[in-house]
FILOTOR-366064 format. One record per residue (C-alpha): x, y, z; residue number from 1. Coordinates in steps of 0.2 Angstrom, whole numbers, plus 5000, padded with zeros to 4 digits. Example, Ala and Ser with C-alpha at 12.3 -4.5 7.8 and 13.67 -1.06 7.14 Angstrom:
// FILOTOR-366064
5062,4978,5039,1
5068,4995,5036,2
This chain:
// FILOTOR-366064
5476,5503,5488,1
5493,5501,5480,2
5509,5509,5478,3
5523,5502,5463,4
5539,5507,5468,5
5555,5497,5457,6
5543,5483,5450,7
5537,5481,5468,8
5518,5482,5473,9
5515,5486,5491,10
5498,5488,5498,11
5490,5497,5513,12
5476,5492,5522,13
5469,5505,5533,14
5470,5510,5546,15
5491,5514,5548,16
5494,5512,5565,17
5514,5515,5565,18
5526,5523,5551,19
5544,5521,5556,20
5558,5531,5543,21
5577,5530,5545,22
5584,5538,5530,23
5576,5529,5515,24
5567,5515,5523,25
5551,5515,5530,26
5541,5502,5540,27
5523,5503,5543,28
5510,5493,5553,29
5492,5491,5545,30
5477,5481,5548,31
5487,5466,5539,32
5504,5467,5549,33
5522,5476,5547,34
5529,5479,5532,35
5544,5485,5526,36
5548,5496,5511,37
5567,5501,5504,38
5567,5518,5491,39
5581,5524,5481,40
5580,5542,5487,41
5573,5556,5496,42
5559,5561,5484,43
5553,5543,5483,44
5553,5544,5501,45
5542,5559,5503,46
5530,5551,5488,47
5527,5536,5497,48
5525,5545,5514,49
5510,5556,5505,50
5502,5540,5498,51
5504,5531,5514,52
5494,5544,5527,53
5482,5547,5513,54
């Protein structure tokens, strides 16, 4: 699955074994290693957060 934010693709390939989130940046650890993900705002935040856990 995939998520376009800013131009950017990111991917997550199950299963999420770690979200971190300082303000509007979230890291998350999947089955292909850490990533890390910088949003605009709150709302894009919260989008992303829902897309990632589902």
């Amino acid at each position: 699955m995939s998520y376009t934010i800013n131009g950017a693709r990111f991917h997550k390939a199950p299963p999420i074994s770690d979200v971190f989130v300082n303000k509007n940046t979230v890291v998350f650890t999947d089955h292909k290693g850490q990533q890390r993900v910088a949003l605009n705002n709150s709302s894009q935040r919260v989008k992303f957060l829902h897309w990632l856990v589902s």
